[in-house]
C-alpha positions in Angstrom: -25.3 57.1 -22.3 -27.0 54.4 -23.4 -24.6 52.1 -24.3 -22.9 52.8 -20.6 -26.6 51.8 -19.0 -26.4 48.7 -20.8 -22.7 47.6 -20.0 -23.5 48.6 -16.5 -26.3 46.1 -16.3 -24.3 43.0 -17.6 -21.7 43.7 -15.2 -24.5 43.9 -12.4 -25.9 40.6 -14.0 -22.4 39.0 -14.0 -21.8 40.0 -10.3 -25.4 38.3 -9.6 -24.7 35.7 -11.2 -21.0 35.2 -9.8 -22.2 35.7 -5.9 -25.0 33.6 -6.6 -22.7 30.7 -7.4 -20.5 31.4 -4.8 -23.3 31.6 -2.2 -24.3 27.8 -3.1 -20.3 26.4 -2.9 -20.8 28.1 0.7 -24.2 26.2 1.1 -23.9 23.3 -0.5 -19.8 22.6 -0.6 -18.0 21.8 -4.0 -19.5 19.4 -6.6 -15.9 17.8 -7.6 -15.7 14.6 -6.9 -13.9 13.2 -4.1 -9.9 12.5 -4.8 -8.9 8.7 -4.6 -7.4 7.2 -2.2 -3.8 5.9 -3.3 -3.2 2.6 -3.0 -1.0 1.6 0.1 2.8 0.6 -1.4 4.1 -3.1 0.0 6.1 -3.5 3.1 9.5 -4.2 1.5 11.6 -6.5 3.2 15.5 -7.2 1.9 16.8 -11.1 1.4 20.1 -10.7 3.3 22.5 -13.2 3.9 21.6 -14.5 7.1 18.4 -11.8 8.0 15.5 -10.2 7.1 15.3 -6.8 7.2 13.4 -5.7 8.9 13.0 -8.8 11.3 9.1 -7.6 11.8 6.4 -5.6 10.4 3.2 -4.6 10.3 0.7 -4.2 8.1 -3.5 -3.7 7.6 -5.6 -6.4 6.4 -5.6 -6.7 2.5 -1.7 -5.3 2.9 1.2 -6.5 0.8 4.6 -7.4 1.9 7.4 -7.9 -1.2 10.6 -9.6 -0.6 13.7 -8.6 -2.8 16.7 -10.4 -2.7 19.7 -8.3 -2.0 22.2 -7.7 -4.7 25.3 -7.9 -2.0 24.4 -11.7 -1.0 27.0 -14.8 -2.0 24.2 -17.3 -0.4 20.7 -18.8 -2.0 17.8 -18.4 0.1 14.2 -18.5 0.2 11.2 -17.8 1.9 9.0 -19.9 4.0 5.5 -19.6 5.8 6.6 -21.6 9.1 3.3 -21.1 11.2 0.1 -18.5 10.0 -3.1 -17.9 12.0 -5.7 -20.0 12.9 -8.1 -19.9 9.8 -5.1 -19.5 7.4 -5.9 -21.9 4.0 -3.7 -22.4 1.4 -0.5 -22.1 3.4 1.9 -23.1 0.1 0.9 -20.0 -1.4 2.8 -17.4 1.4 6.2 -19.2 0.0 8.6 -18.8 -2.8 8.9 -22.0 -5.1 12.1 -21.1 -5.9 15.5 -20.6 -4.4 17.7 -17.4 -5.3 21.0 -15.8 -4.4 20.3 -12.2 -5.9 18.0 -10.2 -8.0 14.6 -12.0 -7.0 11.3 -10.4 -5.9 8.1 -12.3 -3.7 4.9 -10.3 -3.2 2.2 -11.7 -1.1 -1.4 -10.2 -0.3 -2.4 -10.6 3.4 -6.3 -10.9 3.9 -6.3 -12.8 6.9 -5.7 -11.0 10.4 -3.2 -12.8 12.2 0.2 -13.5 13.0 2.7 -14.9 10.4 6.3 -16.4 11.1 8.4 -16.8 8.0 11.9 -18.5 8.0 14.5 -19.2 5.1 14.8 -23.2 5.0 18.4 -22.8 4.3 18.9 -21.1 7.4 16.1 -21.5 9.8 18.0 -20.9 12.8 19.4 -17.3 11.3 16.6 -16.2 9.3 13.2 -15.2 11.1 10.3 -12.6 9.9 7.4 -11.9 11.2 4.1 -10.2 9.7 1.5 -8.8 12.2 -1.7 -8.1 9.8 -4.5 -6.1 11.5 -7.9 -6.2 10.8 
């Protein structure tokens, strides 16, 4: 009997102790730390011949938007910051330096709210985008 008084009283200790730490996760919540946030994926926008697509989009302050050139198109193109908002510095930097038919790739970081209108200098009458950044 002895022996059964004794396992009896660790398994009343290990209940104690169990509901014990379950009564303070109730009380005070869990202690893991909180889970990252991802980071938001760019806005993709396709390099057609003769659009952008999507002709528009929107994104949150600090936001990327990357521009891949389709693989279908038999026409270079590029892209060109045509007006930004007020405030905007270093406009050169929001376009491509190069020209491409396919297979290129342009990612830009937005930090100033504001309206953006991009064209392709090739084909400024065809080839519009716009980038809405919120604050």
């Amino acid at each position: 009997m002895p022996g059964q008084l004794r396992r009896h009283a660790r398994l009343g200790a290990s209940l104690a102790v169990a509901a014990v730490a379950a009564l303070a996760v109730a009380l005070f919540g869990a202690t893991a730390a909180p889970a990252a946030k991802p980071k938001p994926k760019p806005k993709v926008v396709t390099v057609n011949d003769f659009y952008f697509g999507p002709s528009s989009v929107t994104i949150n302050k600090g936001g990327k938007v990357k521009w891949i050139w389709s693989e279908l198109n038999t026409y270079p193109h590029d892209v060109h910051l045509k007006k930004g908002p007020k405030g905007l510095t270093e406009k050169s930097k929001y376009s491509t330096k190069t020209t491409a038919v396919t297979g290129a790739q342009f990612v830009k970081q937005f930090k100033t709210p504001g309206t953006y209108k991009f064209i392709c200098t090739i084909h400024p009458t065809e080839m519009h985008l716009t980038v809405t950044v919120k604050k």
